[in-house]
N, C-alpha and C positions, 0 to 999 in steps of 0.2 A: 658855323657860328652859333654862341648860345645865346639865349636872351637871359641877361639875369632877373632873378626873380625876387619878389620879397613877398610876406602876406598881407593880405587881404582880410578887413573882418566887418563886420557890418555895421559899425560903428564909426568904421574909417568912410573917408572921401573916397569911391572908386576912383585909381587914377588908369588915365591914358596914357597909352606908351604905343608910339607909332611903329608900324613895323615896316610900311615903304609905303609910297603916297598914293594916298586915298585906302589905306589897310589899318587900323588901330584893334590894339587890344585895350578892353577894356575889364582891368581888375577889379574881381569880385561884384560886378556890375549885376548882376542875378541874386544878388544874395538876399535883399531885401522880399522878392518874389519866391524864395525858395520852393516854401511850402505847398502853396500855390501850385507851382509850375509843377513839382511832384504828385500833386493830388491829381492835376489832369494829365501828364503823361499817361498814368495811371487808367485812366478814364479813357485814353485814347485808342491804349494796347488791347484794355475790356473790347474793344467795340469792333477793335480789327488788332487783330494778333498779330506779333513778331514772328518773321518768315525769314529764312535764308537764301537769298536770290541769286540766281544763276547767271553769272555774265553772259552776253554772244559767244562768245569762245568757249559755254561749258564750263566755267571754276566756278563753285557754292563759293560766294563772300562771306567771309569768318564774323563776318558784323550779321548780327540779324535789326530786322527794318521793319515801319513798318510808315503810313503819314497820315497825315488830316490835311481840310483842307478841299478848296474847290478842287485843286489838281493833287494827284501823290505820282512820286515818282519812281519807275519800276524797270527792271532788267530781267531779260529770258533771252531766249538764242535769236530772236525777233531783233533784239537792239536792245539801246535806252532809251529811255523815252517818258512824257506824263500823260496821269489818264487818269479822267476825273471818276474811272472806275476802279475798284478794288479786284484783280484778276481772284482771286483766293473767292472773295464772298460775293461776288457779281453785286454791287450793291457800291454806293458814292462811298467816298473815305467820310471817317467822323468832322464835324464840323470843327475848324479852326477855335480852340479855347481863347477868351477874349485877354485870358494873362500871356500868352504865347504872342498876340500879335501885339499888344502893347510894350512887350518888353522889347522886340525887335523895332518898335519905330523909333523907343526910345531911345535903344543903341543905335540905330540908323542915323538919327539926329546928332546923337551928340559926334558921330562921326561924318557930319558935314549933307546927310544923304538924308534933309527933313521930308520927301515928299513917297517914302517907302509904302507899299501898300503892296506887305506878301498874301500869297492867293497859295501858297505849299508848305509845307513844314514836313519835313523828310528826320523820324526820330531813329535814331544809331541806337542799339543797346550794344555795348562791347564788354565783353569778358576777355579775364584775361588772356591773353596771346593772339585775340582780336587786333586786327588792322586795317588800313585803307591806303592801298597803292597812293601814290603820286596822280592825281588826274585835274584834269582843269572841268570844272560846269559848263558846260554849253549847251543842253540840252534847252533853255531859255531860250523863246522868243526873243528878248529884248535884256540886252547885257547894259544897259543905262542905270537898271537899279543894283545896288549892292545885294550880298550876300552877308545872314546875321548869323553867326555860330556861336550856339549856348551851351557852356558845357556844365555839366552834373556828376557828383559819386567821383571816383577814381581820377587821380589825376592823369594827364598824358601828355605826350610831346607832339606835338601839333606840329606838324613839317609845311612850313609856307616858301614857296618857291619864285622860280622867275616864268617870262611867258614863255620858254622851252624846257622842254622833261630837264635835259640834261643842264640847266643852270642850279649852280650851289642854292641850298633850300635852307633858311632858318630853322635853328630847332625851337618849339617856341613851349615849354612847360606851360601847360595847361591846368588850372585847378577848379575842384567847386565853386560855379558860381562865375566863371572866366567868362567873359562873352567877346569873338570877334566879329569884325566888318571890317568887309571890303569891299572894293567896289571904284567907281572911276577908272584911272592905269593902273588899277590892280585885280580889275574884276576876272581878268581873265589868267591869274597867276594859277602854274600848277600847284598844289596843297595837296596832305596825305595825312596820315596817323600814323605813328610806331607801333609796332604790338604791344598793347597794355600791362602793366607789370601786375604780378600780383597784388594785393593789399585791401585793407578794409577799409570801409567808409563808414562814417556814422547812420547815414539816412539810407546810402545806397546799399551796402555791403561791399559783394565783390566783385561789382559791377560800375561803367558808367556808362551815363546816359547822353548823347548829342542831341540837339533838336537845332537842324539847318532851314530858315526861312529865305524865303526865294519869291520875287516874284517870272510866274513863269509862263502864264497865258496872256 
């Protein structure tokens, strides 16, 4: 099933479009913070670099990662898991920018979940032919608060699923400035990414950028 799509522009009313209850997308919802959110992406990557992480199983993920944040979250053949340390720089992840946690309460809010207060910010950079299996979050302490996904640069099809792998998954076209939330009976739905198509962006190039807020301690 596809979600139809139309655009978004920062002059329009972001709208809501639900995608199963307690899950909304919200259109162009980032757009007003754009700039912002790209100067500290930016500022985030300076501080602790994008790294390609090795599942338990041994497979390098095609996404490179990297987060801010009291906690960041990290995979090696040890597990998944968070750590309010940076394994790469022996040193805390950069601090959570104040445009990043505002934009997620705001999207939290408008998606029903006023009392959001993320403590991680997990930033994706994907190039093309980059993807993200199907997997559900669980690495959380505490699955009561949603999950906010900000997406940047390159559009993608964003696979949102049911609570087992094998149930039919939405394909949900994703564009600059998209942001979801989930959370409630949907906090624990499996989600993935398609491998990214080629193409250029204006801000981004030929790249795009995720930033997933969590709370997770």
């Amino acid at each position: 099933m596809n979600l139809e799509l139309f655009d978004a522009t920062e002059a329009a009313e972001p709208a809501a479009l639900p995608l199963a209850d307690g899950a909304l997308l919200l259109r162009g919802f980032a757009l007003a913070a754009q700039y912002q959110l790209l100067a500290d992406v930016r500022g985030v990557i300076a501080a602790a670099p994008l790294r390609h992480l090795i599942t338990p199983g041994g497979l390098r993920m095609s996404v490179a990662t990297t987060n801010c944040g009291a906690l960041g979250w990290v995979s090696d053949r040890r597990g998944y898991r968070y750590d309010a340390i940076d394994p790469e720089r022996n040193l805390p992840w950069p601090p959570m920018p104040a445009s990043f946690r505002a934009l997620a309460r705001q999207a939290a809010a408008r998606a029903g979940f006023d009392a959001f207060a993320p403590d991680a910010c997990l930033v994706n950079r994907y190039l093309p032919g980059a993807k993200l299996s199907l997997h559900q979050d669980r690495d959380e302490h505490d699955f009561s608060a949603p999950i906010v996904s900000i997406s940047l640069g390159l559009p993608a099809v964003f696979l949102f699923g049911g609570l087992r792998r094998a149930d039919k998954a939405l394909r949900v076209a994703l564009r600059h400035g998209d942001v979801v939330v989930w959370g409630g009976a949907s906090r624990l739905r499996f989600h993935g990414v398609l491998p990214l198509a080629d193409g250029q962006h204006g801000l981004l190039g030929g790249e795009r950028v995720n930033l997933t807020l969590r709370a997770a301690g």
